[in-house]
PyMOL Python script that loads the backbone (N, CA, C, O; Angstrom):
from pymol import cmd

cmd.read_pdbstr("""\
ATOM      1  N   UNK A   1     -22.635 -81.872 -30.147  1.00  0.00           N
ATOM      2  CA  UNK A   1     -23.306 -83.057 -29.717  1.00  0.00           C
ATOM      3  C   UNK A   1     -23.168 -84.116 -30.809  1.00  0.00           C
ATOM      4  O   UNK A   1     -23.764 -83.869 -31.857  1.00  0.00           O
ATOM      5  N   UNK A   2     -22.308 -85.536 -30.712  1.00  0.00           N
ATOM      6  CA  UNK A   2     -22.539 -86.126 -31.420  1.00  0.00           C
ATOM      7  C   UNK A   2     -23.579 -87.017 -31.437  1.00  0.00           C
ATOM      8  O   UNK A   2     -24.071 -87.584 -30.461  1.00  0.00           O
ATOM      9  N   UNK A   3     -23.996 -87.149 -32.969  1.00  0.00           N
ATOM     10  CA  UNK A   3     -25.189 -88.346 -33.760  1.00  0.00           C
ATOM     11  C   UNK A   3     -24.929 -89.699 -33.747  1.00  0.00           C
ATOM     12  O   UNK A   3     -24.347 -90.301 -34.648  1.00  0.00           O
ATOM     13  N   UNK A   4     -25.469 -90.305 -32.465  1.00  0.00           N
ATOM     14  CA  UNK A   4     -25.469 -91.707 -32.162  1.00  0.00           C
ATOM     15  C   UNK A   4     -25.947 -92.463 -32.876  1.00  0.00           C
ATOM     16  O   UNK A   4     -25.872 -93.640 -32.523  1.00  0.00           O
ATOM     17  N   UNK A   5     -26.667 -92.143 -34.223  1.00  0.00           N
ATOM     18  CA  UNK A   5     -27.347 -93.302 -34.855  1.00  0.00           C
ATOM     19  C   UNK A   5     -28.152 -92.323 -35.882  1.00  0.00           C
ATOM     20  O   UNK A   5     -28.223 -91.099 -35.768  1.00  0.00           O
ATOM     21  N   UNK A   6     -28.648 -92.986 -36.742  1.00  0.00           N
ATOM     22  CA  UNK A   6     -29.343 -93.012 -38.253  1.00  0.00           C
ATOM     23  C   UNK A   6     -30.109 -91.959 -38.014  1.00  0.00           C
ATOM     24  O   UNK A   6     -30.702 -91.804 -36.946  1.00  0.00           O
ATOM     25  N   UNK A   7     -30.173 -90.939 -39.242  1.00  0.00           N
ATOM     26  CA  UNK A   7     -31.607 -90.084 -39.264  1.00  0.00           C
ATOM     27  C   UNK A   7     -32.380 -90.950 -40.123  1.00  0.00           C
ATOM     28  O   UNK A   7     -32.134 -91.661 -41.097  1.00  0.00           O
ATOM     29  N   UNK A   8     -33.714 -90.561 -39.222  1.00  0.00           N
ATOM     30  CA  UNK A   8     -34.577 -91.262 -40.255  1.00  0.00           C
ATOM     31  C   UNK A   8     -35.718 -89.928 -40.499  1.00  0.00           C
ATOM     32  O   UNK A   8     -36.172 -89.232 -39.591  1.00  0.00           O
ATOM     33  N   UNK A   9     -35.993 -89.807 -41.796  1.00  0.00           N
ATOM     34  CA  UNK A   9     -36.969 -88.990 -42.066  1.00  0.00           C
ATOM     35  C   UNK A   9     -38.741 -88.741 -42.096  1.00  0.00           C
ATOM     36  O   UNK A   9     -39.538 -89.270 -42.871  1.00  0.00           O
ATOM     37  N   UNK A  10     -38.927 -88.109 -41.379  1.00  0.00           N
ATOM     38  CA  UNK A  10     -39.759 -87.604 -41.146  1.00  0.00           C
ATOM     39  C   UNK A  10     -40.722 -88.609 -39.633  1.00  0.00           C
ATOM     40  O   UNK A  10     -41.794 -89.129 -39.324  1.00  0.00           O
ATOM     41  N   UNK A  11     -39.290 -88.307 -39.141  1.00  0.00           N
ATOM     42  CA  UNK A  11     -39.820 -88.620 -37.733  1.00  0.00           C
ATOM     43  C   UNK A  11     -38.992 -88.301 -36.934  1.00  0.00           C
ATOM     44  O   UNK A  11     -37.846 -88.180 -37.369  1.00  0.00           O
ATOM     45  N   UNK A  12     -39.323 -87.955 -34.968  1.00  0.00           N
ATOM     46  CA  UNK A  12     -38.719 -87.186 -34.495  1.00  0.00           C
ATOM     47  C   UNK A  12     -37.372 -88.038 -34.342  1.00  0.00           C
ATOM     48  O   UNK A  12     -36.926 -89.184 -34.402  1.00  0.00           O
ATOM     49  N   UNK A  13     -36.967 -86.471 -34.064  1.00  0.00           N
ATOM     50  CA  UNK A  13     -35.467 -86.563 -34.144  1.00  0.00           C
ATOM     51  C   UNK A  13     -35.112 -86.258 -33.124  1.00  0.00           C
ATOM     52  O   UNK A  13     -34.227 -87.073 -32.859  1.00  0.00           O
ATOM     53  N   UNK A  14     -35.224 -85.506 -32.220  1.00  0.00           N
ATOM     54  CA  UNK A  14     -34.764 -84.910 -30.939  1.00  0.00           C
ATOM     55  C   UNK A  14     -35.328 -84.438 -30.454  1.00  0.00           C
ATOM     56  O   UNK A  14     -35.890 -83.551 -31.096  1.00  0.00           O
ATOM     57  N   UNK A  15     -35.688 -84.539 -29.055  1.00  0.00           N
ATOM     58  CA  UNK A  15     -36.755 -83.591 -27.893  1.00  0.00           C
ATOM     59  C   UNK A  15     -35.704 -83.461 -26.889  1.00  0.00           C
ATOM     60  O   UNK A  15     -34.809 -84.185 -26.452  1.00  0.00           O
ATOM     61  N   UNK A  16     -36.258 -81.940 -26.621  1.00  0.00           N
ATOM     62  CA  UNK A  16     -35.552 -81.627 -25.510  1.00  0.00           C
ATOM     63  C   UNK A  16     -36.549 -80.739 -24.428  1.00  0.00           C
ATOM     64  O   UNK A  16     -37.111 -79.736 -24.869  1.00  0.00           O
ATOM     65  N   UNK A  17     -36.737 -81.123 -23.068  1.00  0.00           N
ATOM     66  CA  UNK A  17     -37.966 -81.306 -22.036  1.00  0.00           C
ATOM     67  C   UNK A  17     -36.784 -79.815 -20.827  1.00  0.00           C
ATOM     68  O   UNK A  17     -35.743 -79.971 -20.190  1.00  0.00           O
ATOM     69  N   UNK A  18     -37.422 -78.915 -20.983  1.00  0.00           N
ATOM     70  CA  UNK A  18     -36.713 -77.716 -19.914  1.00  0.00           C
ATOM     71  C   UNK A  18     -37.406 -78.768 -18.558  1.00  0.00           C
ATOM     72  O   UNK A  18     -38.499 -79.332 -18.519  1.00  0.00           O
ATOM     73  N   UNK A  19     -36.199 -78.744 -17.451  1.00  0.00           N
ATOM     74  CA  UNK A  19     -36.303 -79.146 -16.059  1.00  0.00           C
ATOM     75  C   UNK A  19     -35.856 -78.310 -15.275  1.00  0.00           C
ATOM     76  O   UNK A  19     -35.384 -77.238 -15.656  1.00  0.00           O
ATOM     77  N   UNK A  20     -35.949 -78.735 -13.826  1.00  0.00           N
ATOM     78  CA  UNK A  20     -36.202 -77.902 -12.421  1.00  0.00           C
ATOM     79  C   UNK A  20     -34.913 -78.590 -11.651  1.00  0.00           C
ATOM     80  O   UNK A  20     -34.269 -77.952 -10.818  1.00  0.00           O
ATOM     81  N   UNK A  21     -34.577 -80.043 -12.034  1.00  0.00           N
ATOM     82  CA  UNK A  21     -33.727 -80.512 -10.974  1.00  0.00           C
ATOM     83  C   UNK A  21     -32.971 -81.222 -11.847  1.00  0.00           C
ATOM     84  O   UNK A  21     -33.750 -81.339 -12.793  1.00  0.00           O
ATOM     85  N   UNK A  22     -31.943 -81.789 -12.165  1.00  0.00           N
ATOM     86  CA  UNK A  22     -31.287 -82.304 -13.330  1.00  0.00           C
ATOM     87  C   UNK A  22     -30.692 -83.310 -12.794  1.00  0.00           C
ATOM     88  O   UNK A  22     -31.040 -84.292 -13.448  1.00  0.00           O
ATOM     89  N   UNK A  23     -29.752 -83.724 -11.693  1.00  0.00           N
ATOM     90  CA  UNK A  23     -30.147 -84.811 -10.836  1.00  0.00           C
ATOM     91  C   UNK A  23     -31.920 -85.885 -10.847  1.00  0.00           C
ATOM     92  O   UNK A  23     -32.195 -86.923 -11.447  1.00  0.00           O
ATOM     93  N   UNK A  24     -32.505 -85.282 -10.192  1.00  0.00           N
ATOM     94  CA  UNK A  24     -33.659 -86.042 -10.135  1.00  0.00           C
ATOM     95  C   UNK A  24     -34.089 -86.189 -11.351  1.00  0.00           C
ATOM     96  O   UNK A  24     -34.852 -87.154 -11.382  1.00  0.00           O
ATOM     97  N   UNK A  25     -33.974 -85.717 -12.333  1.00  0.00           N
ATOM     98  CA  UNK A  25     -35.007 -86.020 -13.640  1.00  0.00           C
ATOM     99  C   UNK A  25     -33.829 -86.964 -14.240  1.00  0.00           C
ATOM    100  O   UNK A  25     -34.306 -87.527 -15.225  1.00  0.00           O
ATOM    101  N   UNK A  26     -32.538 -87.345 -14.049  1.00  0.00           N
ATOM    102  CA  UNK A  26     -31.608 -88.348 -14.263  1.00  0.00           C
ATOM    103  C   UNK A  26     -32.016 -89.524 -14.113  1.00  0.00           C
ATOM    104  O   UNK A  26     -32.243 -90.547 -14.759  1.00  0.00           O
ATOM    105  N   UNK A  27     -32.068 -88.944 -12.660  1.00  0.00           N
ATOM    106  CA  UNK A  27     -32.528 -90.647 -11.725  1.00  0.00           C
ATOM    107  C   UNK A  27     -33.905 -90.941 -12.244  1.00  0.00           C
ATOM    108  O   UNK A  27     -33.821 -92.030 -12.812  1.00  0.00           O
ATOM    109  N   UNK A  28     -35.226 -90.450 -12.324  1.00  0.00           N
ATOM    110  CA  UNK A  28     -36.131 -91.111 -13.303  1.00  0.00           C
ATOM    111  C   UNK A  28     -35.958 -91.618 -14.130  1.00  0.00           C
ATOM    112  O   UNK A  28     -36.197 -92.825 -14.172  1.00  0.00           O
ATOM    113  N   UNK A  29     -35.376 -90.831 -15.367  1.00  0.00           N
ATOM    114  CA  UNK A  29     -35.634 -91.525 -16.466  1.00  0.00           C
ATOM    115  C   UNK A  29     -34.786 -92.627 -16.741  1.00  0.00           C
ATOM    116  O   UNK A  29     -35.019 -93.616 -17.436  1.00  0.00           O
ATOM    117  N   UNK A  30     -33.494 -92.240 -15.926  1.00  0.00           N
ATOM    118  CA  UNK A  30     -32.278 -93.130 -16.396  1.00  0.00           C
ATOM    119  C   UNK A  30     -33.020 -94.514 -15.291  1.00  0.00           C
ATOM    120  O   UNK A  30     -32.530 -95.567 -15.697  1.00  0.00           O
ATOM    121  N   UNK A  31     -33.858 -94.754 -14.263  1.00  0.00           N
ATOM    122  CA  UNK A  31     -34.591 -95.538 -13.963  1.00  0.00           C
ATOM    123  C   UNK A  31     -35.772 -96.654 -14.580  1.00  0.00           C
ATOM    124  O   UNK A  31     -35.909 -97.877 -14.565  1.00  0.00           O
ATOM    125  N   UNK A  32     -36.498 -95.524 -15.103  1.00  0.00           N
ATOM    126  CA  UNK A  32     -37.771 -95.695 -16.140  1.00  0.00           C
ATOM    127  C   UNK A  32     -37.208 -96.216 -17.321  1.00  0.00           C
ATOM    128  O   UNK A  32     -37.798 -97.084 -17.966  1.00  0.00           O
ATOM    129  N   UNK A  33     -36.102 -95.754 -17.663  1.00  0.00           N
ATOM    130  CA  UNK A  33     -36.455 -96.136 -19.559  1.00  0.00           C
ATOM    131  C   UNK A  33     -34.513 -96.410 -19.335  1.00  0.00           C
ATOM    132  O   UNK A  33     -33.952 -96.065 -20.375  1.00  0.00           O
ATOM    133  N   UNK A  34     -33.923 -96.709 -18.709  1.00  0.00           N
ATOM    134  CA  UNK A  34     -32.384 -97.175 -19.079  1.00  0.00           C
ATOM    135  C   UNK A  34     -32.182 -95.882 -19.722  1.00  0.00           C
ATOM    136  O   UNK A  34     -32.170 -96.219 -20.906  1.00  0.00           O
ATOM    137  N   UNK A  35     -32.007 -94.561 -19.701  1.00  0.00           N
ATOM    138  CA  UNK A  35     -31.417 -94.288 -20.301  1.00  0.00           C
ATOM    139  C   UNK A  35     -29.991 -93.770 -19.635  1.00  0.00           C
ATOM    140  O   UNK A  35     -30.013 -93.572 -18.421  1.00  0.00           O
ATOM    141  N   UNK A  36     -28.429 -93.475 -20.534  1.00  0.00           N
ATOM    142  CA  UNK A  36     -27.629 -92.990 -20.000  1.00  0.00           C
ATOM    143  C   UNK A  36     -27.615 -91.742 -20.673  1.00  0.00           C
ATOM    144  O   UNK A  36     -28.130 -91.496 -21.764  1.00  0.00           O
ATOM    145  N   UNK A  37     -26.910 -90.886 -19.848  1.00  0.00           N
ATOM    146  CA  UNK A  37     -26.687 -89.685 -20.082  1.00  0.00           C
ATOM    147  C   UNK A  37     -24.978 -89.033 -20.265  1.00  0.00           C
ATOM    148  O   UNK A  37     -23.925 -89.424 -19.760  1.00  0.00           O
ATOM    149  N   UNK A  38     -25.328 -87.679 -21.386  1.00  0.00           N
ATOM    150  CA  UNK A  38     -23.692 -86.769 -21.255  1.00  0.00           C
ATOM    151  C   UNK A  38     -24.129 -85.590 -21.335  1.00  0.00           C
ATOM    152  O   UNK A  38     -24.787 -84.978 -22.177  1.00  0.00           O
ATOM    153  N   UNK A  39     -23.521 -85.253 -19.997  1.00  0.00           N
ATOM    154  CA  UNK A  39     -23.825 -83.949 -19.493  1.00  0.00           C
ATOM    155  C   UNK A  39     -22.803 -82.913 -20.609  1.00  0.00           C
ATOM    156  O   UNK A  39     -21.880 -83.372 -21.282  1.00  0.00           O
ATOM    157  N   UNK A  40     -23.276 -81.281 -20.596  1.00  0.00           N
ATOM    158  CA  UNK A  40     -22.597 -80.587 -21.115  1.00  0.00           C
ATOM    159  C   UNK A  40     -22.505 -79.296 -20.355  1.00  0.00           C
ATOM    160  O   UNK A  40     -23.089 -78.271 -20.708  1.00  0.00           O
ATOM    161  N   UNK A  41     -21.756 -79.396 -19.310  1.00  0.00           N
ATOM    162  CA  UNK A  41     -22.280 -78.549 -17.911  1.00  0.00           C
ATOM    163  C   UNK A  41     -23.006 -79.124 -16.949  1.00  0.00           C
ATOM    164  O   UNK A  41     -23.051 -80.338 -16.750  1.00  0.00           O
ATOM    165  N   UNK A  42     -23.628 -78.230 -16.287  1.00  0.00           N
ATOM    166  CA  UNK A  42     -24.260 -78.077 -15.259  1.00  0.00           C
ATOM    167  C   UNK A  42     -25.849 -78.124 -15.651  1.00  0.00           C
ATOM    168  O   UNK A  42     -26.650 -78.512 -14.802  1.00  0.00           O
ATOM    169  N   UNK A  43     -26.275 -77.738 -16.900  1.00  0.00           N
ATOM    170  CA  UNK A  43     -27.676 -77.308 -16.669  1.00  0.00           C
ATOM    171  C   UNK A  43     -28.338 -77.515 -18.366  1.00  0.00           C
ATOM    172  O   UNK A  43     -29.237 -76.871 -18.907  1.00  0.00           O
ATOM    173  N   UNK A  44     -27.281 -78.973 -19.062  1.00  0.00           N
ATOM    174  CA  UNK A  44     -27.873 -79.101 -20.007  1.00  0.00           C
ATOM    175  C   UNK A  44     -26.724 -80.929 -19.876  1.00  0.00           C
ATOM    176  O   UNK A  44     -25.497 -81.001 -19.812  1.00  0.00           O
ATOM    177  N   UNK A  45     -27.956 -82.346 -19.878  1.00  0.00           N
ATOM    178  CA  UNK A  45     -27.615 -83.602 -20.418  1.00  0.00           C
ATOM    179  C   UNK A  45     -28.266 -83.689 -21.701  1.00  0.00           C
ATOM    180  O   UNK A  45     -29.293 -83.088 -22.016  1.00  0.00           O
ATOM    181  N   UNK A  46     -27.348 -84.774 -22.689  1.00  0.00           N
ATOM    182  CA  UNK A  46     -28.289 -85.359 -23.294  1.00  0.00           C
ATOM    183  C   UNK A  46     -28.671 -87.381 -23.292  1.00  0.00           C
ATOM    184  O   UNK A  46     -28.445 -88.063 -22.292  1.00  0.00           O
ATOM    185  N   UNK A  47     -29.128 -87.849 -24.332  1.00  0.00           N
ATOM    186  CA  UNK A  47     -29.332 -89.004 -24.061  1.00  0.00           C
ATOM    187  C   UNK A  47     -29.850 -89.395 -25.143  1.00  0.00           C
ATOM    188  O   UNK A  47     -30.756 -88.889 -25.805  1.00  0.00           O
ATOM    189  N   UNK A  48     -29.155 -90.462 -25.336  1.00  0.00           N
ATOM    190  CA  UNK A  48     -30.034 -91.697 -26.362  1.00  0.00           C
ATOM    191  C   UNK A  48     -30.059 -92.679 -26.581  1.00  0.00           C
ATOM    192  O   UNK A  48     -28.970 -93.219 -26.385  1.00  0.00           O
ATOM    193  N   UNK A  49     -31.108 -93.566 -27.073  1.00  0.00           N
ATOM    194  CA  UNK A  49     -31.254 -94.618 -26.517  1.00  0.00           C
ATOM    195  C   UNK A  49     -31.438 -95.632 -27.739  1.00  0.00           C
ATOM    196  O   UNK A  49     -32.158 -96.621 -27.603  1.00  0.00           O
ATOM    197  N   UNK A  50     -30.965 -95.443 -28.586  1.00  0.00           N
ATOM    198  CA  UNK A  50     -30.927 -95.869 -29.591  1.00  0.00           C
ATOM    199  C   UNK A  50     -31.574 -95.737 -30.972  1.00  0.00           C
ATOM    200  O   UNK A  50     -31.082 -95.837 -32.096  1.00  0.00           O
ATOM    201  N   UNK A  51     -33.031 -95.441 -30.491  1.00  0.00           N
ATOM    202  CA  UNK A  51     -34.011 -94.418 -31.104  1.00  0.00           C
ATOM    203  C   UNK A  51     -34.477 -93.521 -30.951  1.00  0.00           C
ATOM    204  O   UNK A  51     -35.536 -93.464 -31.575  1.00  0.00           O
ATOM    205  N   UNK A  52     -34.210 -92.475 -30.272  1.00  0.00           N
ATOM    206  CA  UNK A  52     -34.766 -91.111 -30.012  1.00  0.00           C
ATOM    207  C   UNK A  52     -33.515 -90.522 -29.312  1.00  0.00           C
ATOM    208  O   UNK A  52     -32.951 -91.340 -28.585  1.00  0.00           O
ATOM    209  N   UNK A  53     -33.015 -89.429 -29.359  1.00  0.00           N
ATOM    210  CA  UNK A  53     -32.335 -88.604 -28.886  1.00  0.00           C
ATOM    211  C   UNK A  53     -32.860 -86.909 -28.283  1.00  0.00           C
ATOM    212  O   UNK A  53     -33.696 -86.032 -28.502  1.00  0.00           O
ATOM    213  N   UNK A  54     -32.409 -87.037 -27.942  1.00  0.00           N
ATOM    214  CA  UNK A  54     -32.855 -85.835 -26.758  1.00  0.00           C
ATOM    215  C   UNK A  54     -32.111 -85.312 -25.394  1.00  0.00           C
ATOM    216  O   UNK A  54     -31.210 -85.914 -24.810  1.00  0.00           O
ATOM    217  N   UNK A  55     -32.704 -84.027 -25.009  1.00  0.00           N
ATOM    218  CA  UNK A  55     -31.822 -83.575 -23.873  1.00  0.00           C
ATOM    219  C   UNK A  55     -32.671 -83.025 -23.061  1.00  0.00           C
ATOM    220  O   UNK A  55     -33.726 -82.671 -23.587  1.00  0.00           O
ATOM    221  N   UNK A  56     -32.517 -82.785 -21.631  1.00  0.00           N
ATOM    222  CA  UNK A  56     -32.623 -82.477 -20.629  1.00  0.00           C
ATOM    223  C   UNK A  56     -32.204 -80.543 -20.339  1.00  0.00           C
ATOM    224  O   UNK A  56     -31.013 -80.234 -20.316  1.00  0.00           O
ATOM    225  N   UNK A  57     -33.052 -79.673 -20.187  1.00  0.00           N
ATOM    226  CA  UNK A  57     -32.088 -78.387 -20.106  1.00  0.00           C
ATOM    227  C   UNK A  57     -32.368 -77.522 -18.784  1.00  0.00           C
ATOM    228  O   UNK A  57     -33.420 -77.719 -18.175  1.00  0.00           O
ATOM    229  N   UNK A  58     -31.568 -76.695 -18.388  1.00  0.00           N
ATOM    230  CA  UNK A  58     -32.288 -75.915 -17.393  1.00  0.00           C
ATOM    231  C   UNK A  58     -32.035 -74.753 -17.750  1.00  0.00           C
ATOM    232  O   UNK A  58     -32.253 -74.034 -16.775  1.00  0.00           O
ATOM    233  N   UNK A  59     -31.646 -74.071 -18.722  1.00  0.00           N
ATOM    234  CA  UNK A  59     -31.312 -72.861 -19.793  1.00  0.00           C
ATOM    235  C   UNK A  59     -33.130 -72.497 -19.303  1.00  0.00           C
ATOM    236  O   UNK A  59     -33.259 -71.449 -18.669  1.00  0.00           O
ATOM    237  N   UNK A  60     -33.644 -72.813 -19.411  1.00  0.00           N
ATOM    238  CA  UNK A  60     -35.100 -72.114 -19.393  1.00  0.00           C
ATOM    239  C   UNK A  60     -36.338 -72.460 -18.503  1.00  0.00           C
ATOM    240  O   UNK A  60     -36.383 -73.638 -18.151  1.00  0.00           O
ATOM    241  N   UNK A  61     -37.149 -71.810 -18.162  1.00  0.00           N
ATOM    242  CA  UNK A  61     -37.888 -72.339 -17.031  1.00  0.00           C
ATOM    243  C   UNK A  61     -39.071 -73.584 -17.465  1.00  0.00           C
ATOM    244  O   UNK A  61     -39.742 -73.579 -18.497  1.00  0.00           O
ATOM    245  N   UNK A  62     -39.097 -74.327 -16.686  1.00  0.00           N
ATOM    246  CA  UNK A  62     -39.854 -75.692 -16.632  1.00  0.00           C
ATOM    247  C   UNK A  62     -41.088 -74.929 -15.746  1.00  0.00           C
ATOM    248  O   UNK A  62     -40.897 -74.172 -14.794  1.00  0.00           O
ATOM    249  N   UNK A  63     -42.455 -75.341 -16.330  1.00  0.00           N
ATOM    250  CA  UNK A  63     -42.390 -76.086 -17.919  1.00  0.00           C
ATOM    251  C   UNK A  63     -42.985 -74.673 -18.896  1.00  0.00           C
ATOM    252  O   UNK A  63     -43.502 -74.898 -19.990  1.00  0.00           O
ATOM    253  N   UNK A  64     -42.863 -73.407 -18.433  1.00  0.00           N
ATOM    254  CA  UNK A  64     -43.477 -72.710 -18.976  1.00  0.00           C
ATOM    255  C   UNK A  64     -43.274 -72.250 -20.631  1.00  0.00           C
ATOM    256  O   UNK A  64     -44.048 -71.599 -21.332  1.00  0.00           O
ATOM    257  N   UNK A  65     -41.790 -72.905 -21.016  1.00  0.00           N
ATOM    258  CA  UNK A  65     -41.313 -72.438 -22.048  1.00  0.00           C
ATOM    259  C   UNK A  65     -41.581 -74.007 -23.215  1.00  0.00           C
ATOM    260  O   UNK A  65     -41.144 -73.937 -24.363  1.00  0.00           O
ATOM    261  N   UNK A  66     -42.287 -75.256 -22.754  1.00  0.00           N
ATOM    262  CA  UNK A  66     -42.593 -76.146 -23.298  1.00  0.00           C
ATOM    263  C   UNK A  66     -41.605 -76.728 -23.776  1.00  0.00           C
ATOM    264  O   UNK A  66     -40.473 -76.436 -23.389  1.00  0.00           O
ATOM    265  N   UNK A  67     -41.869 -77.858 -24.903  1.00  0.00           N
ATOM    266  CA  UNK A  67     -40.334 -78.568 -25.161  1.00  0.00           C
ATOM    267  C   UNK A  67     -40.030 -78.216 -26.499  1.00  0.00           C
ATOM    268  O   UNK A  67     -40.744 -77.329 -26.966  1.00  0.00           O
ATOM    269  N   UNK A  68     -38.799 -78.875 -27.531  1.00  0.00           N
ATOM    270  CA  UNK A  68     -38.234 -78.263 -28.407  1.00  0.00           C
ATOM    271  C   UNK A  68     -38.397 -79.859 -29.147  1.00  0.00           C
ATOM    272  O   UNK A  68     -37.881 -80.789 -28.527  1.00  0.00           O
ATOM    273  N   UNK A  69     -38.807 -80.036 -29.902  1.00  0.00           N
ATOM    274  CA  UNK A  69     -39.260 -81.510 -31.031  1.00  0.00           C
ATOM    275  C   UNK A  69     -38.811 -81.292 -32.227  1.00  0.00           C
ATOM    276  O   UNK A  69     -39.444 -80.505 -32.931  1.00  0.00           O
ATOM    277  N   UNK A  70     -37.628 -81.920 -32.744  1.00  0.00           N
ATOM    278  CA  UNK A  70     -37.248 -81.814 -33.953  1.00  0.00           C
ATOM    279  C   UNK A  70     -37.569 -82.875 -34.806  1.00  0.00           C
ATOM    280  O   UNK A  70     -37.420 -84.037 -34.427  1.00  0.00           O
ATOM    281  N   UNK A  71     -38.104 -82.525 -36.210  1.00  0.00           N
ATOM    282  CA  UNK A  71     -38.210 -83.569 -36.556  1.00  0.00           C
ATOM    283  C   UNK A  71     -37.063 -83.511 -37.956  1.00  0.00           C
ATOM    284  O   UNK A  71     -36.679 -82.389 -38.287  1.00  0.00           O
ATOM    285  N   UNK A  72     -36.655 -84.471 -38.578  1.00  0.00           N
ATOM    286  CA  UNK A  72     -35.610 -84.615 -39.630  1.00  0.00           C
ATOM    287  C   UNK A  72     -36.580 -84.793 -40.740  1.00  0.00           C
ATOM    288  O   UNK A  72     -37.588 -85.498 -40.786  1.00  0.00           O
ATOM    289  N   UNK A  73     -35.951 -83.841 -41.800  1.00  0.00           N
ATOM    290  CA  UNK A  73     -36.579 -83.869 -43.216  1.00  0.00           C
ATOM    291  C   UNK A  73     -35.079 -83.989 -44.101  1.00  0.00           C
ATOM    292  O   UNK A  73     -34.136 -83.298 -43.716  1.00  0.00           O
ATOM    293  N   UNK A  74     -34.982 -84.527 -44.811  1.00  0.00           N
ATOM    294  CA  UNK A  74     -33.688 -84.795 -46.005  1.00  0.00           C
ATOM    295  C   UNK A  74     -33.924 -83.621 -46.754  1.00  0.00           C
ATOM    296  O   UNK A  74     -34.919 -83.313 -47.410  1.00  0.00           O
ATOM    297  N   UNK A  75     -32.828 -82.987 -46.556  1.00  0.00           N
ATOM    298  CA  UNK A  75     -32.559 -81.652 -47.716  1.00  0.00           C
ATOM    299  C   UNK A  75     -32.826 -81.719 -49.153  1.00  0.00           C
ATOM    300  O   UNK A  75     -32.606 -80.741 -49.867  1.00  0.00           O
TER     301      UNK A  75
END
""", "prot")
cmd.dss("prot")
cmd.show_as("cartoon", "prot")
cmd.util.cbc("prot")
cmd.orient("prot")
């Protein structure tokens, strides 16, 4: 996955939200908030929007397995 833009430290860095329909949760958000998307398969997009990056997955069940929040710390 390439890094569209700056880490900044000690703030999030990437969320990624397990979904049910990957189509429809496209069309929301890419509705709601402009975002575009690159798929990597079938059952994992990601997206960013200039400040936050993140992905979309269906690797795991929605929403029981919650989301994945990275945050960046400088080594």
């Amino acid at each position: 996955m390439a890094r569209l833009g700056p880490r900044l430290e000690n703030q999030i860095d990437y969320v990624e939200l397990p979904v049910r329909d990957m189509p429809r949760t496209k069309e929301f958000y890419g509705s709601a908030f402009g975002w575009k998307f690159e798929d990597y398969g079938p059952d994992y997009a990601s997206f960013f929007d200039g400040r936050l990056g993140g992905g979309f997955t269906m690797e795991r069940p929605a929403p029981a397995s919650g989301l994945l929040l990275v945050i960046y710390e400088r080594p």
